[in-house]
C-alpha positions in Angstrom: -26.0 -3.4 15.7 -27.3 -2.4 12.0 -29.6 -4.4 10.2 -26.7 -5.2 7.9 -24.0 -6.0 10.8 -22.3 -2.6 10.9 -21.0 -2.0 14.5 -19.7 1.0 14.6 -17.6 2.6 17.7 -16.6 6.3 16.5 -13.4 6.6 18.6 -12.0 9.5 16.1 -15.4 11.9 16.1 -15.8 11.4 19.9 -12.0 11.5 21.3 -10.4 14.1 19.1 -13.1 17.2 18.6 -11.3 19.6 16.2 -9.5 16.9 14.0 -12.2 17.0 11.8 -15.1 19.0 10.2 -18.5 16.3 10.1 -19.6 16.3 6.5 -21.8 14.7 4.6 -21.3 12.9 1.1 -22.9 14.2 -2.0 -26.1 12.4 -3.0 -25.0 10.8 -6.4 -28.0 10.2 -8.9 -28.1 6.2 -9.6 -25.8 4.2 -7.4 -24.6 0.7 -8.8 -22.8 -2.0 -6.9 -20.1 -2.4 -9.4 -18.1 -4.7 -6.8 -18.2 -6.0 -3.5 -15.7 -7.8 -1.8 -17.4 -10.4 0.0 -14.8 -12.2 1.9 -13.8 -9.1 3.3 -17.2 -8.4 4.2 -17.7 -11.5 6.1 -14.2 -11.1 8.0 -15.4 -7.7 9.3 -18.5 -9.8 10.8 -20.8 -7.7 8.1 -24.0 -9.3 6.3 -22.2 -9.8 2.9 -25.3 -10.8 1.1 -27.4 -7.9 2.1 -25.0 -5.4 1.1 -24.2 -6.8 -2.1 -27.7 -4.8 -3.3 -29.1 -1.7 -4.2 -29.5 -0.8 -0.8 -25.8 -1.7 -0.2 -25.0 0.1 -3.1 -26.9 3.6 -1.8 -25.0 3.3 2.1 -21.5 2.7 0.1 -22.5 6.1 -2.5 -22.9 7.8 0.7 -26.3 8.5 -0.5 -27.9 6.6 2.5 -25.9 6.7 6.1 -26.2 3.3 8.0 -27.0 3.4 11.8 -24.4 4.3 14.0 -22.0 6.2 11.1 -20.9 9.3 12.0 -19.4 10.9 8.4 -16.7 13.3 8.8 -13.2 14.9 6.8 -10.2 14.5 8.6 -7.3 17.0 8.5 -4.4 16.7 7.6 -0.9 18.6 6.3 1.9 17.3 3.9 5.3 17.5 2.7 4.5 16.8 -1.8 7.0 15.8 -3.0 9.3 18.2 -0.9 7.4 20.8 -0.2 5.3 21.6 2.8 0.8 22.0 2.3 -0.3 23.3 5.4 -3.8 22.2 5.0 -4.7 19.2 3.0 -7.4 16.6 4.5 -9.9 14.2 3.0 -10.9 16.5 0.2 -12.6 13.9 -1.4 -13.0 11.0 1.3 -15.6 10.9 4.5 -14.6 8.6 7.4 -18.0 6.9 7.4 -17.0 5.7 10.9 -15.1 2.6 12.9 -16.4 -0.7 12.8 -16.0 -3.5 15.3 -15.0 -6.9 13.6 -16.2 -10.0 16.0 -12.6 -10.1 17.4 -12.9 -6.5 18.4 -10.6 -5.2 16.4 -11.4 -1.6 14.7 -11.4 -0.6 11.5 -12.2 2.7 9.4 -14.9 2.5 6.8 -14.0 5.3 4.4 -15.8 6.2 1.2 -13.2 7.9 -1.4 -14.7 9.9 -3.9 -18.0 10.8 -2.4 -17.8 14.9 -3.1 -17.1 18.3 -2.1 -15.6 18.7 1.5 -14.3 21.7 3.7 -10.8 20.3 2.6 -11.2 20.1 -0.8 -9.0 22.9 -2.0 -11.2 23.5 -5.2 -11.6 20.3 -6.3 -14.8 18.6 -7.3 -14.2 15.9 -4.4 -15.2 12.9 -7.2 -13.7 9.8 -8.4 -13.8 8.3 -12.1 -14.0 4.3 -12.3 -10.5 3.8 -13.2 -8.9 5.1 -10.2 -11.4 3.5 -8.2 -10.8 0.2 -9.9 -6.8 0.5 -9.4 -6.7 0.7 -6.0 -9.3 -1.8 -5.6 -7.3 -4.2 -7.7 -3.8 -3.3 -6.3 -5.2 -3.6 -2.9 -6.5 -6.8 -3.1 -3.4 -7.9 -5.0 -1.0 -6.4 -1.7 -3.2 -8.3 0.8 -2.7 -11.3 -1.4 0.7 -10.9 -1.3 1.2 -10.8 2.3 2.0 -7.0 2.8 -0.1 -4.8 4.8 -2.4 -2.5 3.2 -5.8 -0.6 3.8 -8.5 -2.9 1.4 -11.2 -2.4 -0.8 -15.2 -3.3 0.6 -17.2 -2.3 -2.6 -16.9 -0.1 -5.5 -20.1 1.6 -6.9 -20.9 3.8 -9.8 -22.3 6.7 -9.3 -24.7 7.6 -12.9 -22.6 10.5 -13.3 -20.0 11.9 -15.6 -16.6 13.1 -14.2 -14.6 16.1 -16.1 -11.1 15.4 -16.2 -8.6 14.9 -19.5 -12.0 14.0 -20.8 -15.4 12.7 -19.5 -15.3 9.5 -17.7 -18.0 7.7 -15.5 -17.7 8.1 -11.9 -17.1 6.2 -9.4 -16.7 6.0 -5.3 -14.7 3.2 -3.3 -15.8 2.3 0.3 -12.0 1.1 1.6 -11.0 -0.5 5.1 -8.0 0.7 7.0 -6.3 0.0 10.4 -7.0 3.9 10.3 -6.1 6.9 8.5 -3.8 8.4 10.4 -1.1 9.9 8.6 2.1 11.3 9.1 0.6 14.8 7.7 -2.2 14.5 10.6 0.5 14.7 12.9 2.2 17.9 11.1 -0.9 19.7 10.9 -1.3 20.8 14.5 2.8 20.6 14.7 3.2 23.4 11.6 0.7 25.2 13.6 2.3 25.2 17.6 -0.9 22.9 19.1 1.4 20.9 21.4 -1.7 20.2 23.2 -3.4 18.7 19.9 -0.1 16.5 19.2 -0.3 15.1 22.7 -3.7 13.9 22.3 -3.1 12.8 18.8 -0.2 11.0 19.5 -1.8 9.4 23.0 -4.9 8.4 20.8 -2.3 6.7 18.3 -0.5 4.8 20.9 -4.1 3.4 22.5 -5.3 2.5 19.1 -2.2 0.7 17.5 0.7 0.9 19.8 -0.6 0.2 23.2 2.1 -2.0 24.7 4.2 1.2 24.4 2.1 3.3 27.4 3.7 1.9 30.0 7.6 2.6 29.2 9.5 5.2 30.2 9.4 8.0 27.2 6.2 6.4 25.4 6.3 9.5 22.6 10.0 8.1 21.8 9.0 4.5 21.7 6.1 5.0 19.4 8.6 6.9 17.1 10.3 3.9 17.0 7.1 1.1 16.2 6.4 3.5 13.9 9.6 3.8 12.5 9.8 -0.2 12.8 6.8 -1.2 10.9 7.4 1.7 7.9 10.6 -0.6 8.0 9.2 -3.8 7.9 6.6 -2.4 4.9 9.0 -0.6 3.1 11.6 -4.2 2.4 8.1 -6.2 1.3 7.5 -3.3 -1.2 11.0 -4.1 -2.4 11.0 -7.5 -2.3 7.7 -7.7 -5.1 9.3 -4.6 -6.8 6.1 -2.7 -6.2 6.4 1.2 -6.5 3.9 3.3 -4.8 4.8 6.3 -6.6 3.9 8.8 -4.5 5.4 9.0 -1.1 4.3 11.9 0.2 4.1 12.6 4.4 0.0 12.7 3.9 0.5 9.0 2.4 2.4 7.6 5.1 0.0 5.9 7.6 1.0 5.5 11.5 -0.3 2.3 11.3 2.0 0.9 9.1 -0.4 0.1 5.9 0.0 0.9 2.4 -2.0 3.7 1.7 -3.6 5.6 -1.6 -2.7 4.1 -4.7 -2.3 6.3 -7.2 0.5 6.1 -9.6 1.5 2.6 -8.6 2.6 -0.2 -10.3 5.0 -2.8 -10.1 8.3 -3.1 -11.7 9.2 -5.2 -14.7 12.6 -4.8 -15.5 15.1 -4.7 -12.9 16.3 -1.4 -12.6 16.4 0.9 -9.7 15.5 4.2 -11.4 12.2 3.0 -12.3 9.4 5.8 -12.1 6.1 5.0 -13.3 4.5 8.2 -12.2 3.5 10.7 -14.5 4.2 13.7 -11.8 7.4 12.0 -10.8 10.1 13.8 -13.4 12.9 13.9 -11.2 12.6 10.6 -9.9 12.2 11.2 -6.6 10.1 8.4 -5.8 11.8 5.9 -7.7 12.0 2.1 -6.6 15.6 2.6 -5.3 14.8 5.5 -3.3 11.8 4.2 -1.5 13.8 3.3 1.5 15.2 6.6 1.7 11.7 8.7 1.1 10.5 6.3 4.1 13.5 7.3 6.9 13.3 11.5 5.1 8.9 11.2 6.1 9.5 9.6 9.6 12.4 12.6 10.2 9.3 14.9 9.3 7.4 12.8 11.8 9.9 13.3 14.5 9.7 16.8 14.0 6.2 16.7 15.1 7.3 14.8 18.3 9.9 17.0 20.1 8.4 19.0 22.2 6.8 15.5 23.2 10.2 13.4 23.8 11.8 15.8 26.2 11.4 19.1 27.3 14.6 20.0 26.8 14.6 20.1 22.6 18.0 19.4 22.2 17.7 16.2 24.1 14.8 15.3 22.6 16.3 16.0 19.0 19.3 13.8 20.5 17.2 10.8 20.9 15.4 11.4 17.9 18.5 11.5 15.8 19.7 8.3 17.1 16.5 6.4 15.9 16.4 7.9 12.6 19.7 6.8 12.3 18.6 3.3 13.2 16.1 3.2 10.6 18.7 1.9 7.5 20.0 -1.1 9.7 16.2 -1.8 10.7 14.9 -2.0 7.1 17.7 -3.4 5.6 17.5 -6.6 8.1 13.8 -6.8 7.3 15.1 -6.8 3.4 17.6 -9.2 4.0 15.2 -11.6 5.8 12.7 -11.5 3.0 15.4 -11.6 0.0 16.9 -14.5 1.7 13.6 -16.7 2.0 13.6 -15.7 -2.1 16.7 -17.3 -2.4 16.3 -20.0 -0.6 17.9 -19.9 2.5 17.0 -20.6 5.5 20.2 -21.0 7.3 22.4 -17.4 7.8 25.5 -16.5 6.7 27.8 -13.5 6.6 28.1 -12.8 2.9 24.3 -13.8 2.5 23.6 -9.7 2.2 26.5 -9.9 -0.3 25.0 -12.5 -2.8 21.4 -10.8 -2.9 22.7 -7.4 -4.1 24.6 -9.2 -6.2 22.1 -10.9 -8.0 20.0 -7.4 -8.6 23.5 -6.3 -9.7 23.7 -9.2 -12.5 19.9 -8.6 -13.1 20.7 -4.7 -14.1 20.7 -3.9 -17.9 19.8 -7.2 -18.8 16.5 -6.6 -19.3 15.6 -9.1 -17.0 12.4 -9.2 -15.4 12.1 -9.0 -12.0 9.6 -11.4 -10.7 10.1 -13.7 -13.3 13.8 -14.0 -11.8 13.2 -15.0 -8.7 10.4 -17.0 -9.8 12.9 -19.0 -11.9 15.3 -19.6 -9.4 13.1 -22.8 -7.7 13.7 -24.4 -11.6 17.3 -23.6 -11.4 17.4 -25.2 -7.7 15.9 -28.4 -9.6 18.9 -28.7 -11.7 16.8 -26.5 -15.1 19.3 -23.1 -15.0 18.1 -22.5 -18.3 14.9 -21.1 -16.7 16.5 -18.2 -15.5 19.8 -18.0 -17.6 17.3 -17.8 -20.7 16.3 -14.2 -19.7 19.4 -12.7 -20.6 20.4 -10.8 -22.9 24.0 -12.2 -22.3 23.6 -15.5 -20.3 27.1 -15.8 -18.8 26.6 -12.9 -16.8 24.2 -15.2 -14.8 26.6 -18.1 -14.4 29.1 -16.3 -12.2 26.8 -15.3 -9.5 24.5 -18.9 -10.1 27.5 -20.6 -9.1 27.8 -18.5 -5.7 24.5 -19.0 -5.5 24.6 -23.0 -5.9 27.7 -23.5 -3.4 25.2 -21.8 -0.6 22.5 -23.4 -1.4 24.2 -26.8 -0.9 25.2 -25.6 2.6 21.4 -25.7 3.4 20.0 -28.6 5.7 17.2 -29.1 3.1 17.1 -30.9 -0.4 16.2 -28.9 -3.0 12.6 -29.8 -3.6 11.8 -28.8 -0.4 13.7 -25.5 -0.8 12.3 -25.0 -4.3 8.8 -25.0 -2.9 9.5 -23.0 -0.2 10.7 -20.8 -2.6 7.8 -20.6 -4.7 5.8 -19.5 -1.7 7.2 -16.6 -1.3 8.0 -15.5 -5.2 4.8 -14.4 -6.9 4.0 -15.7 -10.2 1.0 -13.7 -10.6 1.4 -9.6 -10.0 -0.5 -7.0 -11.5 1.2 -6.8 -14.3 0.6 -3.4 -16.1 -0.6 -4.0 -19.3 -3.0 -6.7 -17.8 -3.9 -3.8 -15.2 -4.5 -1.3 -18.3 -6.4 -3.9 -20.2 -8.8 -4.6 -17.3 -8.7 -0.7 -16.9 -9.9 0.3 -20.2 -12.5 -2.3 -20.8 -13.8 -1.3 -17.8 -13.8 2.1 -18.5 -14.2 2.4 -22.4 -16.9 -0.6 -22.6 -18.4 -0.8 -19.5 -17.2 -4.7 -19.0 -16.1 -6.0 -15.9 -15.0 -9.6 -17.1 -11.5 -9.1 -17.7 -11.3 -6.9 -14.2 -12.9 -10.0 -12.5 -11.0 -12.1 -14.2 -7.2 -10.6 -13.4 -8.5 -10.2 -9.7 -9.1 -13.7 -9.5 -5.6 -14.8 -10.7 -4.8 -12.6 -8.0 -5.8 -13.9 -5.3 -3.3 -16.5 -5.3 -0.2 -15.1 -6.7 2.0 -17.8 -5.4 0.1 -20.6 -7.4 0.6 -21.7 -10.7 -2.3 -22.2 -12.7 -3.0 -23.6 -16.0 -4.3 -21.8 -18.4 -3.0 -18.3 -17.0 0.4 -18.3 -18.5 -0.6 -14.8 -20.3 -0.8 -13.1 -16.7 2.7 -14.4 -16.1 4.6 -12.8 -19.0 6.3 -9.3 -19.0 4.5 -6.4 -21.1 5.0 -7.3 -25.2 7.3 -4.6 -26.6 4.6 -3.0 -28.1 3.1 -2.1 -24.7 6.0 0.7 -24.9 6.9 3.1 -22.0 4.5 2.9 -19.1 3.1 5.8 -17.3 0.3 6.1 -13.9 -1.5 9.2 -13.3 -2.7 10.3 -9.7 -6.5 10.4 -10.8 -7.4 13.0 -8.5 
């Protein structure tokens, strides 16, 4: 044990030799603690106060390696948006190590942005702040929201100037993950015929997150299938917030089930299902409505990997494969229809439940209808106010059709409607990072070097389900002035 309560047990460098190249992160010339996410610190049993220092901000540069770390890169392959990269890997990221909370559980302690590595494929291996900042905010925003993702520890400025569209101050994030483990580490030794390598990889994987499936039968095809079950359970929360990663690639799909690198995210305002965000996204591949289908097209890619490991006869492995794939759209889409009915308000089941929530996206479509502010409504309208959610659009009658379906269920319910309006509201944000309020926290970070409005919008975050006085702003859609929105990777 560290003097700042680091325990680190390096499972990855000391089981799978030849995963990885050790590496060590670029000293950087005047390391800042910028921000430092104390209540994540304390959780993983660390010494919150201690770190939140110079000294903290040197070990979280890279520029000092804390007892027991063992850096390293991690490879991995990819499908980009469609197309095969036989070697990618952390080209800028080192796997500081794996700590030990005080419940045992392990996480990785990764530092993003920290330089040059064997992997890096010509790139300069840094981060500038604003990238750093997103995926701290939209990280902390996902956990707040209930929906698994890998987390920000601290974010530390590095005195130096990054070269990208123009120079920008960098930056380097020290993130928490179940582990990094991708789909793409999985293809890389597949793409290149190391059976052998996939074995272990996929028997470390099942010891480290899927251990109740060792002792079945065919364990290779059931941790297919927990895979394939909790990209399914992810994929319908994504859906259900109207968040859009925006770039879905097989190297951004983790094993473990976590929402991993945010780059082009953002969340959707209007309702509509083509929404892209992404600047590199032109044919819409990634699109909020096809999320579902990028998720069962990766974990095909993923069963490609596990053949030779299902059965050694291919064409019964590919057999059994097949059928789970297939499985996948009835999976997700009971874990949608869960979620979508505690946002409506039901608690009971009924047949045509699926029915009446697409139909309300349906009626939501071309109205220029905000999508969280929807559901939010719908605990007012519950409470006898339809006007809340009826004043959205452009042409209210098109609500009242579906709001009288919607009111016939609801009186089926064994609750009264104050206690179903505040269920409701626990599971219908209020507060999301909205993306003007994002870019506004962005750029004055960036631009002026001021962290209020940063701290400020990552407060309201925290608790996205409470209303607040005082933060109506952060509950409004973009003015029309904000215009067409657009997220760049920041690579």
């Amino acid at each position: 044990m560290s003097t700042y309560g680091f325990h680190f047990d390096n499972s990855y460098a000391r089981e799978l030799e030849g995963f990885f190249a050790p590496w060590q992160a670029a000293m950087v010339p005047s390391p800042h603690m910028l921000l430092f996410n104390h209540a994540l610190a304390t959780q993983l049993g660390l010494d919150a106060a201690a770190l939140d220092s110079d000294q903290g901000a040197a070990i979280f540069s890279g520029n000092e390696i804390p007892q027991g770390a063992q850096p390293l890169a991690q490879a991995y392959a990819g499908h980009q948006f469609g197309n095969l990269s036989p070697q990618l890997g952390d080209g800028r990221a080192l796997l500081l190590g794996e700590l030990l909370d005080p419940n045992g559980q392990r996480w990785d302690l990764q530092l993003k942005g920290s330089g040059r590595t064997p992997f890096s494929r010509g790139g300069d291996g840094k981060a500038a702040i604003g990238p750093v900042l997103r995926e701290y905010l939209m990280g902390e925003a996902m956990a707040a929201l209930g929906i698994p993702t890998t987390r920000a520890l601290a974010a530390v400025s590095t005195g130096e100037i990054i070269h990208r569209d123009m120079p920008l101050p960098g930056a380097i994030l020290a993130r928490i993950a179940a582990s990094h483990i991708r789909v793409g580490t999985f293809q890389f030794f597949a793409i290149r015929n190391d059976q052998e390598k996939v074995r272990q990889l996929a028997d470390y994987t099942i010891a480290r997150h899927y251990p109740s499936v060792q002792s079945v039968t065919n364990p290779y095809l059931a941790l297919f299938n927990a895979v394939a079950d909790r990209q399914a359970a992810l994929l319908a929360r994504w859906m259900l917030v109207g968040f859009i990663h925006g770039v879905m690639n097989t190297d951004n799909m983790s094993i473990a089930g976590e929402t991993i690198d945010y780059g082009p995210c953002a969340f959707m305002d209007r309702y509509d299902p083509a929404t892209v965000f992404s600047s590199i996204d032109s044919q819409g591949r990634y699109a909020y409505g096809n999320q579902p289908l990028i998720a069962q097209w990766n974990l095909t890619r993923f069963a490609e990997t596990l053949v030779e490991l299902v059965d050694p006869d291919s064409e019964a492995a590919i057999r059994q494969l097949t059928a789970a794939i297939n499985h996948f759209p009835k999976v997700y889409a009971a874990y949608w229809l869960q979620g979508m009915r505690a946002k409506l308000g039901l608690h009971t089941e009924e047949e045509q439940d699926q029915e009446l929530a697409q139909d309300f996206l349906t009626t939501l479509e071309g109205q220029s209808v905000d999508y969280t502010r929807a559901f939010r409504s719908l605990s007012a309208v519950a409470l006898g106010n339809p006007a809340a959610l009826r004043s959205q659009f452009e042409d209210a009658a098109t609500a009242d059709a579906w709001l009288q379906r919607w009111q016939d269920r609801l009186a089926r319910e064994p609750m009264q409607a104050e206690e179903i309006a505040r269920h409701m509201d626990q599971v219908n944000p209020i507060y999301i990072p909205r993306n003007h309020k994002v870019e506004e926290a962005l750029n004055a970070a960036t631009q002026n070097r001021d962290l209020g409005l940063f701290r400020q919008l990552l407060e309201v975050l925290a608790e996205p389900f409470t209303e607040r006085p005082g933060l109506e702003s952060y509950a409004q859609p973009a003015p029309e002035s904000f215009g067409v929105y657009k997220t760049f990777c920041g690579t």
